[in-house]
DSSP file (Angstrom, degrees, kcal/mol; ACC not computed):
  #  RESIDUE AA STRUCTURE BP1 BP2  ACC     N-H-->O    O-->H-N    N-H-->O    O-->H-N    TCO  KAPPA ALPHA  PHI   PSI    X-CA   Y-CA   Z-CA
    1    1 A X              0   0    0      0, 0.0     2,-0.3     0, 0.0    92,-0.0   0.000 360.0 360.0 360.0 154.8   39.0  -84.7   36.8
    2    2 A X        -     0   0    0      1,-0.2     0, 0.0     2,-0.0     0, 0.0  -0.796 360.0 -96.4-117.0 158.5   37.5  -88.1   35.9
    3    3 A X     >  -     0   0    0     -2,-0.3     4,-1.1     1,-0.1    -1,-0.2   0.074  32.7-114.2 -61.5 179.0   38.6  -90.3   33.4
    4    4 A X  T  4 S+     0   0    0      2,-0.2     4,-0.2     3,-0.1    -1,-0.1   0.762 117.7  51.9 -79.7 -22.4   36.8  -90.4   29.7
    5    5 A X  T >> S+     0   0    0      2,-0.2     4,-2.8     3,-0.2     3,-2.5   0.954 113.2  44.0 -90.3 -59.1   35.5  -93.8   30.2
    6    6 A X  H 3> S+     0   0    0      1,-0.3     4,-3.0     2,-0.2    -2,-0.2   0.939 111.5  50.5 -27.1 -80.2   33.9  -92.8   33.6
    7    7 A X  H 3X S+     0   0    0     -4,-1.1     4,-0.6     2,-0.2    -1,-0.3   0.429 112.6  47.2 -51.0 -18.6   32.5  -89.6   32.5
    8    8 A X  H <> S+     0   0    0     -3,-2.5     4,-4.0    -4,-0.2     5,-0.4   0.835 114.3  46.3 -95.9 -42.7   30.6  -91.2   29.2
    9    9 A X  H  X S+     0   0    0     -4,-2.8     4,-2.8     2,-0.2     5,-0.3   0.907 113.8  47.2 -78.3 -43.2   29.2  -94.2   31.2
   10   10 A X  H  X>S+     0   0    0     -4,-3.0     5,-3.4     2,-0.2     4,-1.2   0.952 119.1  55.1 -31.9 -79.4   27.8  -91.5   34.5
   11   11 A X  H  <5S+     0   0    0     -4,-0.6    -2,-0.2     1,-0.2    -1,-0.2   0.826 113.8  28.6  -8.3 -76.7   26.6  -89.7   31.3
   12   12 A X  H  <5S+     0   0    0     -4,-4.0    -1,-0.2     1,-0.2    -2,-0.2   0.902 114.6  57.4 -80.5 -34.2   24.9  -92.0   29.8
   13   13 A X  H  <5S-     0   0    0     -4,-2.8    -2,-0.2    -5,-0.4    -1,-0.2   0.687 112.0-117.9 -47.6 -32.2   23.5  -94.2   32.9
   14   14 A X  T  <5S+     0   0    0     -4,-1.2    -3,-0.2    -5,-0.3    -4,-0.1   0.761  83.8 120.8  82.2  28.8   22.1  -90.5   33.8
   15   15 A X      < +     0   0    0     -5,-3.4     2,-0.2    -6,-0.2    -4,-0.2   0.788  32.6 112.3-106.1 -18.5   24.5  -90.6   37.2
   16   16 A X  S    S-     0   0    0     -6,-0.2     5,-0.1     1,-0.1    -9,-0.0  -0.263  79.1-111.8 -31.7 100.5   26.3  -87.8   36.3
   17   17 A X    >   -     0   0    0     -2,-0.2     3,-0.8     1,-0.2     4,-0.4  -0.046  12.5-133.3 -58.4 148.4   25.3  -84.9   38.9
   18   18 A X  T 3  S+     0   0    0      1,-0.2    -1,-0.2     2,-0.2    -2,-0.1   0.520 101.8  60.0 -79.2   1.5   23.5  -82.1   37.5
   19   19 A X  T 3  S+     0   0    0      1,-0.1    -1,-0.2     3,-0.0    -2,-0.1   0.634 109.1  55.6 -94.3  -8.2   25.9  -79.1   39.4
   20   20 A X  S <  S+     0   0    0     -3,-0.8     2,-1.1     1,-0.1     5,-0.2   0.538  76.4  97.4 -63.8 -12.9   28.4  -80.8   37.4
   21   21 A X        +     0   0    0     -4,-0.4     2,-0.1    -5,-0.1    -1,-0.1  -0.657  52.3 147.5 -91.9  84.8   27.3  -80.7   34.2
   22   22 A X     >  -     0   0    0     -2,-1.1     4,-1.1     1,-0.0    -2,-0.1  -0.218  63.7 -82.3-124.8-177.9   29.0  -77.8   32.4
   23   23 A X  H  > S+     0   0    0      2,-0.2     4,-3.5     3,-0.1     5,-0.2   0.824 121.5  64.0 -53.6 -60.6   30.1  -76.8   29.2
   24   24 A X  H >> S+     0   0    0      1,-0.2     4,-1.0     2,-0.2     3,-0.9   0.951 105.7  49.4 -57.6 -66.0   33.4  -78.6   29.6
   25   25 A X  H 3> S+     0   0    0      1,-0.3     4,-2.9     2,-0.2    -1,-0.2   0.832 105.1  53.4 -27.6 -50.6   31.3  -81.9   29.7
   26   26 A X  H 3X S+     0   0    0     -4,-1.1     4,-2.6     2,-0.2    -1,-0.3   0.851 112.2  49.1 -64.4 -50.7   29.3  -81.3   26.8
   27   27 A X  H <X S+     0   0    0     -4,-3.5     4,-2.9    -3,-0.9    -1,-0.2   0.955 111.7  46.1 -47.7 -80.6   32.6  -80.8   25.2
   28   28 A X  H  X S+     0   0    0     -4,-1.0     4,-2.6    -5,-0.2     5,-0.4   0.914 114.1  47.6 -18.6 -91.1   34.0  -83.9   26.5
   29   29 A X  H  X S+     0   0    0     -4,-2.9     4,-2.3    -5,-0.3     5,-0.3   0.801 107.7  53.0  -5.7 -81.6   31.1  -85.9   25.6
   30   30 A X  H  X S+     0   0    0     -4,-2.6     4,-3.0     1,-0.2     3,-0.3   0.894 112.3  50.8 -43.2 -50.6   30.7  -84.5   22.0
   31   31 A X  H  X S+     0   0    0     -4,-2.9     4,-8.2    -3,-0.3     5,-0.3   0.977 109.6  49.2 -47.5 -48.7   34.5  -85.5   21.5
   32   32 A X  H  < S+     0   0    0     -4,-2.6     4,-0.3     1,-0.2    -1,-0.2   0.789 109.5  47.4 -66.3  -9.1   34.1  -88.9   22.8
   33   33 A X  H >X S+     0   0    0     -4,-2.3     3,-1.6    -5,-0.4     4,-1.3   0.931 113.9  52.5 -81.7 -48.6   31.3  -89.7   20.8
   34   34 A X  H 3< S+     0   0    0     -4,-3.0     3,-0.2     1,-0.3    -2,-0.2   0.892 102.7  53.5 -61.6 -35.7   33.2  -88.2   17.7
   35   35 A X  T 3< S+     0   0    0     -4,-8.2   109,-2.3    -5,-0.2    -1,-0.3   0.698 119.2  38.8 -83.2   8.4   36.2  -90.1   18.0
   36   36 A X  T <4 S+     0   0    0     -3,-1.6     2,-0.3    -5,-0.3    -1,-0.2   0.615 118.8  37.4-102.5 -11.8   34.0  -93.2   18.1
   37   37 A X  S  < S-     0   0    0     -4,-1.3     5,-0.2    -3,-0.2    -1,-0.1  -0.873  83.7-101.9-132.5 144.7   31.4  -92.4   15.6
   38   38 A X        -     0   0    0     -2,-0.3     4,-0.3     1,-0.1     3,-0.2  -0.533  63.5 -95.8 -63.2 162.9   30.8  -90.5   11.9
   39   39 A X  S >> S+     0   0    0      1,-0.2     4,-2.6     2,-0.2     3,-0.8   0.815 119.4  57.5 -53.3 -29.5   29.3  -87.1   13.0
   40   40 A X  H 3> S+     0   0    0      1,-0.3     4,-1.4     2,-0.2    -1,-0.2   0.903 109.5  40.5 -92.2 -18.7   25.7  -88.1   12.5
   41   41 A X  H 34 S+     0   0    0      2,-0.2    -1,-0.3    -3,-0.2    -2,-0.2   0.338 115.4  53.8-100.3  26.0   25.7  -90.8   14.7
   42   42 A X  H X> S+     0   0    0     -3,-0.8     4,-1.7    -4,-0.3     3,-1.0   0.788 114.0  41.1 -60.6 -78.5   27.8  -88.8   17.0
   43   43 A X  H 3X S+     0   0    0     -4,-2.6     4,-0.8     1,-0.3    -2,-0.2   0.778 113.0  53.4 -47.3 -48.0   25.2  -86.1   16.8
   44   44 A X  H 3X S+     0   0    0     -4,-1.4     4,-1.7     1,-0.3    -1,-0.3   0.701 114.8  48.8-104.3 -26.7   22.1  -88.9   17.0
   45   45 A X  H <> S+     0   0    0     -3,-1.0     4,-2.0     1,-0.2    -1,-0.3   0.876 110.8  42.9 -74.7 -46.7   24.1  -90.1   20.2
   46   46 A X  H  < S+     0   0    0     -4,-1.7     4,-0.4     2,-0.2    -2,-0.2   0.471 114.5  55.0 -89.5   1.2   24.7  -86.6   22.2
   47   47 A X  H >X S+     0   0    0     -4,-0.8     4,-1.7    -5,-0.2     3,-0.5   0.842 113.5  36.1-106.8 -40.1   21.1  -85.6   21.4
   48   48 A X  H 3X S+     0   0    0     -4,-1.7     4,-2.1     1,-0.2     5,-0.2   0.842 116.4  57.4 -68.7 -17.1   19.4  -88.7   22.9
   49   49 A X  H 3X S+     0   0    0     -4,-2.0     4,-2.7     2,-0.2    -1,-0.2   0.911 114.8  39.6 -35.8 -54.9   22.3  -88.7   25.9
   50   50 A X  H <> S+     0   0    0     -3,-0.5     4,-2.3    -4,-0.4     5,-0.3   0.827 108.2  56.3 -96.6 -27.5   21.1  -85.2   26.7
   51   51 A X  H  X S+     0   0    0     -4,-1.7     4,-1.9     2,-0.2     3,-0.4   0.999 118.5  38.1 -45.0 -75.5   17.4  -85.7   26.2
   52   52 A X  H  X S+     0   0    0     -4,-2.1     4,-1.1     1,-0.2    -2,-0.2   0.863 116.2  51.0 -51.3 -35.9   17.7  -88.7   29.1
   53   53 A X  H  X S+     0   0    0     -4,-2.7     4,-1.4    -5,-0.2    -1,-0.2   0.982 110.3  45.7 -67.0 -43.4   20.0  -87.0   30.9
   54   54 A X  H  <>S+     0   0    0     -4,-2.3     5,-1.4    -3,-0.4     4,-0.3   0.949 117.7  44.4 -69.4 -44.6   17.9  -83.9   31.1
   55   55 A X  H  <5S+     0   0    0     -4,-1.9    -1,-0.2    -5,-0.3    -2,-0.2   0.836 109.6  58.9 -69.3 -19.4   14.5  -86.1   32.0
   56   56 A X  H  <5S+     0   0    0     -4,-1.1    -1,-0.3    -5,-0.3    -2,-0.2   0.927 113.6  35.3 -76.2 -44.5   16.4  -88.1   34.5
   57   57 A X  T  <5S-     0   0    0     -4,-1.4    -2,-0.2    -5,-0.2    -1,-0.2  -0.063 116.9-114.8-114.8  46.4   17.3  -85.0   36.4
   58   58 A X  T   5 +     0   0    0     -4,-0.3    -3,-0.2     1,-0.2    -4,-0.1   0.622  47.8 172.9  60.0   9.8   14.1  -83.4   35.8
   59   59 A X      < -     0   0    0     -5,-1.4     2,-0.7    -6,-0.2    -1,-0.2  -0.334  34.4-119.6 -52.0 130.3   15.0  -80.4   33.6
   60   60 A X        -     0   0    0      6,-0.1     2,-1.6     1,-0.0    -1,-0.1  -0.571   9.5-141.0 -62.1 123.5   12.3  -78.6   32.3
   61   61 A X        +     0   0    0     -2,-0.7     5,-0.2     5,-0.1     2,-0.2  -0.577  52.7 141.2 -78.2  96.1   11.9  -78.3   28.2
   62   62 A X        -     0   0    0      3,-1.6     3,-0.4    -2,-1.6    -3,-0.0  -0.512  68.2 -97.3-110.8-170.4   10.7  -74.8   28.4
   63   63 A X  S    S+     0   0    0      1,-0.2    60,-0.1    -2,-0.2     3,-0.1   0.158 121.1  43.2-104.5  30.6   12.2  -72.7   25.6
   64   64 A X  S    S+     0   0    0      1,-0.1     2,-0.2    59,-0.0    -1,-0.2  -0.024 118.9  36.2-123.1  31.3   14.7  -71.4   27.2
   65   65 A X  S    S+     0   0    0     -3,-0.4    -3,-1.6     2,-0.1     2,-0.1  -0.970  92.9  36.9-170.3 158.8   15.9  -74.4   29.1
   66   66 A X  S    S+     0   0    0     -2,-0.2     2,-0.2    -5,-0.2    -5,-0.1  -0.481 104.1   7.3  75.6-163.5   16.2  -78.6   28.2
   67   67 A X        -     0   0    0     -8,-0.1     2,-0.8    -2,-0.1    -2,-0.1  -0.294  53.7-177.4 -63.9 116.2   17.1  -79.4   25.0
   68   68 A X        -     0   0    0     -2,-0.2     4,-0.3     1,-0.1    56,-0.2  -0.892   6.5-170.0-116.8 103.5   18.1  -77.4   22.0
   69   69 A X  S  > S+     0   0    0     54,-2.7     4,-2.0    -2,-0.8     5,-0.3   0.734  80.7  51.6 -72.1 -29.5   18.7  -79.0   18.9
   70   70 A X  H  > S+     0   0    0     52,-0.5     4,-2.1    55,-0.2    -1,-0.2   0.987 115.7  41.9 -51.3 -54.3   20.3  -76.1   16.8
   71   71 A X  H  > S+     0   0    0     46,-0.2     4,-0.5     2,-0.2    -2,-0.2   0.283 115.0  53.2 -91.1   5.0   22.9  -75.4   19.4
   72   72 A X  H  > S+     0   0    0     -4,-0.3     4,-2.4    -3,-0.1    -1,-0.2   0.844 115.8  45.0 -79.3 -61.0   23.5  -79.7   20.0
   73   73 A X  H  X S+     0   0    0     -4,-2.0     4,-1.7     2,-0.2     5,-0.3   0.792 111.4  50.7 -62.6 -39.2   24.0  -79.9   16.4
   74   74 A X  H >X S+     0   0    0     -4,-2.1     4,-6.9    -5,-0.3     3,-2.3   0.998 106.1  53.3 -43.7 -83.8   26.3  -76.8   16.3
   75   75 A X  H 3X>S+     0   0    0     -4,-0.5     4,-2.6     1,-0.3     5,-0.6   0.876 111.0  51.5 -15.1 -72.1   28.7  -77.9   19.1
   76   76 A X  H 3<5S+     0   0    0     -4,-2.4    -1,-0.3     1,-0.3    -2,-0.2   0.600 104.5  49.5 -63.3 -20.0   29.1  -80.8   17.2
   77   77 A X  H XX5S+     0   0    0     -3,-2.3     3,-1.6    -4,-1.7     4,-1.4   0.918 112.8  54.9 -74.4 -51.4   29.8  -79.4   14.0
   78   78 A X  H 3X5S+     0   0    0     -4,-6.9     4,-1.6     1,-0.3    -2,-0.2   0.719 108.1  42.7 -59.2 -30.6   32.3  -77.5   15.9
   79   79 A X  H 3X>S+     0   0    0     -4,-2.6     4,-2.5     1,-0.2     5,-0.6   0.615 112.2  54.7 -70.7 -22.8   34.2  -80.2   17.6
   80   80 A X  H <4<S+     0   0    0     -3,-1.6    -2,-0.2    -5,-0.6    -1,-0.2   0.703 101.7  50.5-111.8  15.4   34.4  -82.1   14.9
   81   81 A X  H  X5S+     0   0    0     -4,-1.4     4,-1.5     2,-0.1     5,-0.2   0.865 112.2  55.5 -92.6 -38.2   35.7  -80.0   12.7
   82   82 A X  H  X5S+     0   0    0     -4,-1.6     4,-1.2     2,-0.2    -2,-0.2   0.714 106.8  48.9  -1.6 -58.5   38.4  -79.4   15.4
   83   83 A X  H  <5S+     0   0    0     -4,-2.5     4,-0.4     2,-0.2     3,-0.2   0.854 106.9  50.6 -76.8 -43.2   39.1  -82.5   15.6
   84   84 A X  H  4<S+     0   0    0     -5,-0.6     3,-0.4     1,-0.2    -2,-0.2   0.912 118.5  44.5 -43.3 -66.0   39.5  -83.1   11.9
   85   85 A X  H  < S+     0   0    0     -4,-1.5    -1,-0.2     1,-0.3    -2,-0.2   0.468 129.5  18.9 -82.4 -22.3   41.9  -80.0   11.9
   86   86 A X  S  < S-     0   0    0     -4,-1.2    -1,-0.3    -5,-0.2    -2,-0.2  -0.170 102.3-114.9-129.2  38.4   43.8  -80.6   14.7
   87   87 A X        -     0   0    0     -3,-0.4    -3,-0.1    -4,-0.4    -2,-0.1   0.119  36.4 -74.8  44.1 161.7   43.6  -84.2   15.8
   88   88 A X        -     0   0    0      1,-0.1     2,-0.4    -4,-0.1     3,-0.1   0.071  53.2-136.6 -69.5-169.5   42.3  -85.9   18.7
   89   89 A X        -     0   0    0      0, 0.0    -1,-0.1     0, 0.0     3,-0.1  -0.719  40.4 -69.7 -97.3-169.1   44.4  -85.6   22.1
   90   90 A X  S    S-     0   0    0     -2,-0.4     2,-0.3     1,-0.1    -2,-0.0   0.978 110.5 -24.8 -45.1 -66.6   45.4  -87.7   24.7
   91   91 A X  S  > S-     0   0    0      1,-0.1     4,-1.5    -3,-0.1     2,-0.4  -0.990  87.3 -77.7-154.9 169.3   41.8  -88.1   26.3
   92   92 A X  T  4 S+     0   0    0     -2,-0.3     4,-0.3     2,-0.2   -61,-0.1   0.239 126.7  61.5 -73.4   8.1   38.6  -85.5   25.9
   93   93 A X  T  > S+     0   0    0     -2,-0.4     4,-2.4     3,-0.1     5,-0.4   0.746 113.1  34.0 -91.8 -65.0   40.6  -83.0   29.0
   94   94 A X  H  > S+     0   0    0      1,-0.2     4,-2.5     2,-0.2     5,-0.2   0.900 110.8  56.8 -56.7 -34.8   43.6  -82.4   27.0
   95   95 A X  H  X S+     0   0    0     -4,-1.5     4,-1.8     1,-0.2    -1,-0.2   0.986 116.9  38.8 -65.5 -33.8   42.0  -82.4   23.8
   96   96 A X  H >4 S+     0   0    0     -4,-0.3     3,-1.2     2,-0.2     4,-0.4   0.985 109.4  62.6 -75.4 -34.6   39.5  -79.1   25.5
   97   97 A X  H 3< S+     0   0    0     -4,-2.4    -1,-0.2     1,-0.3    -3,-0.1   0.794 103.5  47.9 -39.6 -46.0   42.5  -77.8   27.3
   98   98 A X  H 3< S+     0   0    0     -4,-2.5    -1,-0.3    -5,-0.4    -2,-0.2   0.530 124.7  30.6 -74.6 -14.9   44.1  -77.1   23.8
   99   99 A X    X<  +     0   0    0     -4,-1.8     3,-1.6    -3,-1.2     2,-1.1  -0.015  62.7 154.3-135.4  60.6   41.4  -75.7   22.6
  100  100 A X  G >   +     0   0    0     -4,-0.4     3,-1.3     1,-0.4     4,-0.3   0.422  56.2  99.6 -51.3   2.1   39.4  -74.0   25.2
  101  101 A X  G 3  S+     0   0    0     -2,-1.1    -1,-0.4     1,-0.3     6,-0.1   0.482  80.5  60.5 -73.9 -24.4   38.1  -71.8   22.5
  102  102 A X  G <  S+     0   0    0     -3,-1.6    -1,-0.3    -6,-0.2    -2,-0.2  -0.184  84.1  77.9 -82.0  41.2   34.9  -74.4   22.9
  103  103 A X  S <  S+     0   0    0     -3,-1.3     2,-1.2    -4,-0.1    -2,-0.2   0.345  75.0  81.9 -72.5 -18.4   34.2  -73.6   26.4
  104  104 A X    >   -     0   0    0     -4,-0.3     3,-1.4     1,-0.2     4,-0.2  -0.624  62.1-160.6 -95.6 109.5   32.4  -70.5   25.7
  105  105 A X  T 3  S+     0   0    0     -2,-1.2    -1,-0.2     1,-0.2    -3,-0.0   0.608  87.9  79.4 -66.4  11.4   28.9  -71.0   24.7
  106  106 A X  T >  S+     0   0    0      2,-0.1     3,-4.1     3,-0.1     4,-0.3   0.961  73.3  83.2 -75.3 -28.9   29.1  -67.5   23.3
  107  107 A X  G X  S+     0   0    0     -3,-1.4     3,-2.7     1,-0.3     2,-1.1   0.625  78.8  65.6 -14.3 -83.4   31.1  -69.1   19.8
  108  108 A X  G 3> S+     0   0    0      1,-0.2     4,-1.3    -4,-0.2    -1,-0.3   0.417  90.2  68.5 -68.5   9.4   28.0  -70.0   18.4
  109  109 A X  G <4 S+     0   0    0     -3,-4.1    -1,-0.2    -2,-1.1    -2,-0.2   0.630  88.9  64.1 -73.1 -11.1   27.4  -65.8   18.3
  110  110 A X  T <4 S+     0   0    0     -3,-2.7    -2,-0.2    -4,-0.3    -1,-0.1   0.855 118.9  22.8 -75.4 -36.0   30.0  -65.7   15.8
  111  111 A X  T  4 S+     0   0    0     -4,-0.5    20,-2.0     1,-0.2    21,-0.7   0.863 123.7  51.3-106.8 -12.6   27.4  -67.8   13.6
  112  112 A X  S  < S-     0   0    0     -4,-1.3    -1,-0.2    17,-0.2    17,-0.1  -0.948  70.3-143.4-116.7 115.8   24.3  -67.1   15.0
  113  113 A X    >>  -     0   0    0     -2,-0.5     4,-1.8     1,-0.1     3,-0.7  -0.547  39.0-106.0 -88.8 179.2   22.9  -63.7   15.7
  114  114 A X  H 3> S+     0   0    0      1,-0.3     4,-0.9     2,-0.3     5,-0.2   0.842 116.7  55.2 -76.9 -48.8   20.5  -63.8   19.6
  115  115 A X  H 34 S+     0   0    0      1,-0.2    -1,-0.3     2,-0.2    -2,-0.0   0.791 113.2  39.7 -59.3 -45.4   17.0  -63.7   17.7
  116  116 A X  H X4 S+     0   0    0     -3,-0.7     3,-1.7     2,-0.2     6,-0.4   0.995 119.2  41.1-105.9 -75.3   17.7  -66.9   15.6
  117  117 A X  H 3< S+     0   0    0     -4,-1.8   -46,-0.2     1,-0.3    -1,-0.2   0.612 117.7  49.6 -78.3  -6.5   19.7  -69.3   18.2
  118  118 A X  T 3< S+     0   0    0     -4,-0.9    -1,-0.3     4,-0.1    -2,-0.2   0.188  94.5 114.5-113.2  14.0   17.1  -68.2   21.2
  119  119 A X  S <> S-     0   0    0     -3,-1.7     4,-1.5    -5,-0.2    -3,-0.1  -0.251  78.8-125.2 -75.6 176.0   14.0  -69.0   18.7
  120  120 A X  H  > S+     0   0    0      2,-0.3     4,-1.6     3,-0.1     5,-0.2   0.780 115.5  55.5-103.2 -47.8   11.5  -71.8   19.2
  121  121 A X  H  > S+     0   0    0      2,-0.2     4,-1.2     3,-0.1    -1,-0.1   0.943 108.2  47.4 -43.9 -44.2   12.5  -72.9   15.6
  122  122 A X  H >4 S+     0   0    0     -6,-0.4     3,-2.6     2,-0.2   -52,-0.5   0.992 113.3  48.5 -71.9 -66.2   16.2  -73.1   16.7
  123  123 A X  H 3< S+     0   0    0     -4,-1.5   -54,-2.7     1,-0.3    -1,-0.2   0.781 122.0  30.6 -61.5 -42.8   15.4  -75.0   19.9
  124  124 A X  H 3< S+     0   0    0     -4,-1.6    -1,-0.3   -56,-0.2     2,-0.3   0.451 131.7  28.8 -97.2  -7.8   13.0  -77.9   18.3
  125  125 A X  S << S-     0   0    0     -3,-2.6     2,-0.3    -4,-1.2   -55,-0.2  -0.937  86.0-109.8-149.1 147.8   14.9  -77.8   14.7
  126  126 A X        -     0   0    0     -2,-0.3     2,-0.4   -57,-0.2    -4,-0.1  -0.434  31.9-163.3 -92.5 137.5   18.2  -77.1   13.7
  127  127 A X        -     0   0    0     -2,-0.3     2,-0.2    -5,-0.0     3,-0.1  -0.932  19.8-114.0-114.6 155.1   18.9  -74.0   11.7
  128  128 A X        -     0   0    0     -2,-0.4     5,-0.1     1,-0.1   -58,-0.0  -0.530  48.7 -86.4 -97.3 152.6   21.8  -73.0    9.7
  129  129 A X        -     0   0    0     -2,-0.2   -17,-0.2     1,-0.1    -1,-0.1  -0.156  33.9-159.2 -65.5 147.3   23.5  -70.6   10.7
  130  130 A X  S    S+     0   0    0    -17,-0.1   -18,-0.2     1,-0.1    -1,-0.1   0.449  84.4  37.5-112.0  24.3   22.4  -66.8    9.7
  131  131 A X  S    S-     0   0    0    -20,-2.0     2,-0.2     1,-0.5   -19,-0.2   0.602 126.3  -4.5-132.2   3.6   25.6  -64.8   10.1
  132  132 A X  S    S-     0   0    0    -21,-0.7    -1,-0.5    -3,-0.0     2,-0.1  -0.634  71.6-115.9 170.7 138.6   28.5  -66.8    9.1
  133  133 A X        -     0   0    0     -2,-0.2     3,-0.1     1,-0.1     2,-0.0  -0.354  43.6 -98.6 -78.3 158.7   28.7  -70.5    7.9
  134  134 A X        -     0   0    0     -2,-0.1    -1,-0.1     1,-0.1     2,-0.1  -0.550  48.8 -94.9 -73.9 152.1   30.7  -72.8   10.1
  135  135 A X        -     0   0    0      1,-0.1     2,-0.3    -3,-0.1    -1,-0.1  -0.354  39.2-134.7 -70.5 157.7   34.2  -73.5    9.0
  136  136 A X        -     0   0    0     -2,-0.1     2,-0.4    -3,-0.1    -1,-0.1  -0.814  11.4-154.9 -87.8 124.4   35.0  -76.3    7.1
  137  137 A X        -     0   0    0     -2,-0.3   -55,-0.0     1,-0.1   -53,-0.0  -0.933   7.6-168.1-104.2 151.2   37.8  -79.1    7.1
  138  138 A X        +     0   0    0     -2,-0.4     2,-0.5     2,-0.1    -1,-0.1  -0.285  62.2 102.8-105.0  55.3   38.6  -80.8    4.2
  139  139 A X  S    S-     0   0    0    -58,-0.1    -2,-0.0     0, 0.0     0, 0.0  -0.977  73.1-118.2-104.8 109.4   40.5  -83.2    6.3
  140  140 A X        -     0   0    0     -2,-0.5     2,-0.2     1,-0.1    -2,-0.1  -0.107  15.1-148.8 -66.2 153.2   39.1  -86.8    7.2
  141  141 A X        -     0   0    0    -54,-0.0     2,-0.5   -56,-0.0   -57,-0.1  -0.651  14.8-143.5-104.1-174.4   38.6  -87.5   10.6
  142  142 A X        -     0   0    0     -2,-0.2     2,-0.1   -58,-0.0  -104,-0.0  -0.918  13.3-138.8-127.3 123.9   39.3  -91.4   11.3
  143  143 A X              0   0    0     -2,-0.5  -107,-0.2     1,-0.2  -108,-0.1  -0.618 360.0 360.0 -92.0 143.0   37.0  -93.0   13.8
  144  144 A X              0   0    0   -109,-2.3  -108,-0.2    -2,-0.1    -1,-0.2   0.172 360.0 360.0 -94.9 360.0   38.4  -95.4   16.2
């Protein structure tokens, strides 16, 4: 494992290798951003992050591959109501460790049925979800 500090600046530099580049990252990422930022400049961060990263290591934007803005914007509601509801951890591995319940990119079936999250609308615009809303905190989160 690499440190948090490590792992945002590779990130964001674009040095990060692309067989590394998993789910758990994403995770990571999305935390650190949150616990620095309100969610929408969180969000406005991890979607140009992943835009460069992806054009840096040549991903193709097909629509099934590169950048998806429903499912960026998802994630991010989902960690950060996570973090609102359970507080940050120690650094962005413990905090996914405790809740490894975002490592599975299926979650967002629980709000999203296949038709709607694999659409050409969902990839280029965010949609709300059409099978359950995301949960809610009413807890504030406090950015550091």
């Amino acid at each position: 494992m690499v440190d948090d500090e490590t792992l945002l600046a590779r990130f964001e530099d674009c040095t990060w290798p692309l067989e590394d580049w998993h789910q758990r990252e994403h995770i990571k990422i999305a935390y650190m951003y949150l616990c620095r930022h309100p969610l929408a400049a969180a969000t406005d961060k991890m979607r140009a992050g992943v835009r460069a990263f992806n054009a840096a290591h040549q991903l193709p934007d097909l629509l099934h591959s590169g950048y998806h803005e429903t499912m960026t914007q998802a994630w991010m509601h989902l960690v950060d109501v996570t973090l609102r509801e359970f507080g940050p951890g120690e650094n962005a591995d413990a905090f996914v460790d405790k809740h490894t319940q975002l490592l599975s990119k299926r979650a967002l079936l629980f709000f999203y049925s296949r038709d709607l999250i694999m659409s050409a609308e969902a990839k280029y615009g965010f949609m709300h979800p059409d099978l359950t809303p995301f949960p809610q905190s009413g807890k504030p989160r406090v950015v550091v």
